[in-house]
N, C-alpha and C positions, 0 to 999 in steps of 0.2 A: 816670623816665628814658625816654628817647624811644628807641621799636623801630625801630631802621633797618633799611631792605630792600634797600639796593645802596649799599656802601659803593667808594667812588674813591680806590687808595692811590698818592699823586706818589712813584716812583722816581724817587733819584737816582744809584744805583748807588757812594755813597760807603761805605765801612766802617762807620759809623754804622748806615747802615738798618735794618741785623739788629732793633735796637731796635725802630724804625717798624714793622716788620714784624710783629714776634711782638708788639707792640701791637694794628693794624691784624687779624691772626688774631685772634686773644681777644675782638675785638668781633665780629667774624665770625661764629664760635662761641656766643658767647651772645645774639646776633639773630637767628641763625640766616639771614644775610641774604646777598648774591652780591656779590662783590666783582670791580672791576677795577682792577688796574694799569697805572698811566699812568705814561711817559716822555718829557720833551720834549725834544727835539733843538733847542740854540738856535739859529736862522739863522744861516750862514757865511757865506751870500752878500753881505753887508756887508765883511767880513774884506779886508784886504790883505795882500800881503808886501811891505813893502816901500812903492815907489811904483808896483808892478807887482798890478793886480790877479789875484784868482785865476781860472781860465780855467773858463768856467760849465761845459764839459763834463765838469769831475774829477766833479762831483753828489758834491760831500761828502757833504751832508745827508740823500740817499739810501742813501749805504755807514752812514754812523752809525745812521740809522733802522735800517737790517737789523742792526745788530750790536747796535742796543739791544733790538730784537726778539727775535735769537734770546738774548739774555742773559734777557730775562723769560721764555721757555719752560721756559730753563733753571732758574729760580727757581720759577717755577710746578712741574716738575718734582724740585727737591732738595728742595723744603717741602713735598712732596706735598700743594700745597693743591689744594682740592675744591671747587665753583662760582666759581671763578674765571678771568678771562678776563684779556685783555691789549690794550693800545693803545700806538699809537708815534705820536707827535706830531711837527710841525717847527714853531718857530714863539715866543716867548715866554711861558716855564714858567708864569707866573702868568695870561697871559688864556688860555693854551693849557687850562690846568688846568679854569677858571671854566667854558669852553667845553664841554670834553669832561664835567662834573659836568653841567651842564644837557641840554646835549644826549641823553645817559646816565641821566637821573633819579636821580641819585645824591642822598642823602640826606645825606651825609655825608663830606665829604675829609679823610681822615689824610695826614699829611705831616712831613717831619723841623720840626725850627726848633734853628737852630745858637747863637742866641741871643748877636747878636754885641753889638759897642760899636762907638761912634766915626762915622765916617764912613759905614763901610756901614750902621748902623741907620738914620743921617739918610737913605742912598736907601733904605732899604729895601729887604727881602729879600723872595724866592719865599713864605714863607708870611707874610709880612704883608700882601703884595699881594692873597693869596688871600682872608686873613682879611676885605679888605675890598670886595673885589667881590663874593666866591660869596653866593650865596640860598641857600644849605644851611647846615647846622650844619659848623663844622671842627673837628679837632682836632690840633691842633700838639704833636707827641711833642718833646721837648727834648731834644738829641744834643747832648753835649760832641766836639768836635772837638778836636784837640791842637796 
């Protein structure tokens, strides 16, 4: 089994995660390795309402950034987890993800996989994307969603 030294966990801030998470721990713990939490804010700047677009000075993606921010301090703090750090991304979850793992030296990216059917498997989800860009090992926690 491979010793990892910096593992990269994709929040997504669903009900599910708890899983991800106290998976993402326990390898922590027995690597003994540094972990970061990553969030990505998907770009709204494409977004309309309507046939009126949105007016670029709301900076959505800046207010979500900080509210995804402070919500992982907050998570770093209720799990009282220990060498761990945190990122807030804007941008698409899956190259955002690839990005922040290499740039980061992560060895390893846990991440939910909701493990759909139908049309959305045919585009394809956040961690199949992952699964096949990143140069690191993944591991894709399987979350039943209801």
């Amino acid at each position: 089994m491979a010793n990892y030294q910096h593992i990269l966990v994709a929040v997504d801030f669903s009900k599910e995660f708890e899983a991800v998470l106290a998976k993402a721990v326990e390898q922590q713990k027995l690597m003994s390795a540094r972990m970061t939490l990553v969030h990505v804010v998907e770009y709204t700047g494409a977004m309309y309402t309507g046939e009126i677009p949105l007016p670029e000075d709301l900076d959505l993606d800046q207010r979500l950034a900080k509210q995804a921010e402070t919500k992982l301090q907050a998570m770093i703090h209720d799990h009282n987890l220990k060498n761990t750090s945190l990122l807030v991304e804007i941008g698409t979850p899956k190259r955002e993800i690839v990005r922040v793992a290499e740039e980061q030296s992560a060895d390893l990216i846990i991440l939910g996989s909701h493990g759909r059917h139908g049309l959305q498997l045919l585009l394809g989800s956040t961690a199949n994307g992952v699964l096949h860009l990143a140069k690191c090992d993944v591991l894709a926690i399987r979350v039943e969603s209801e």
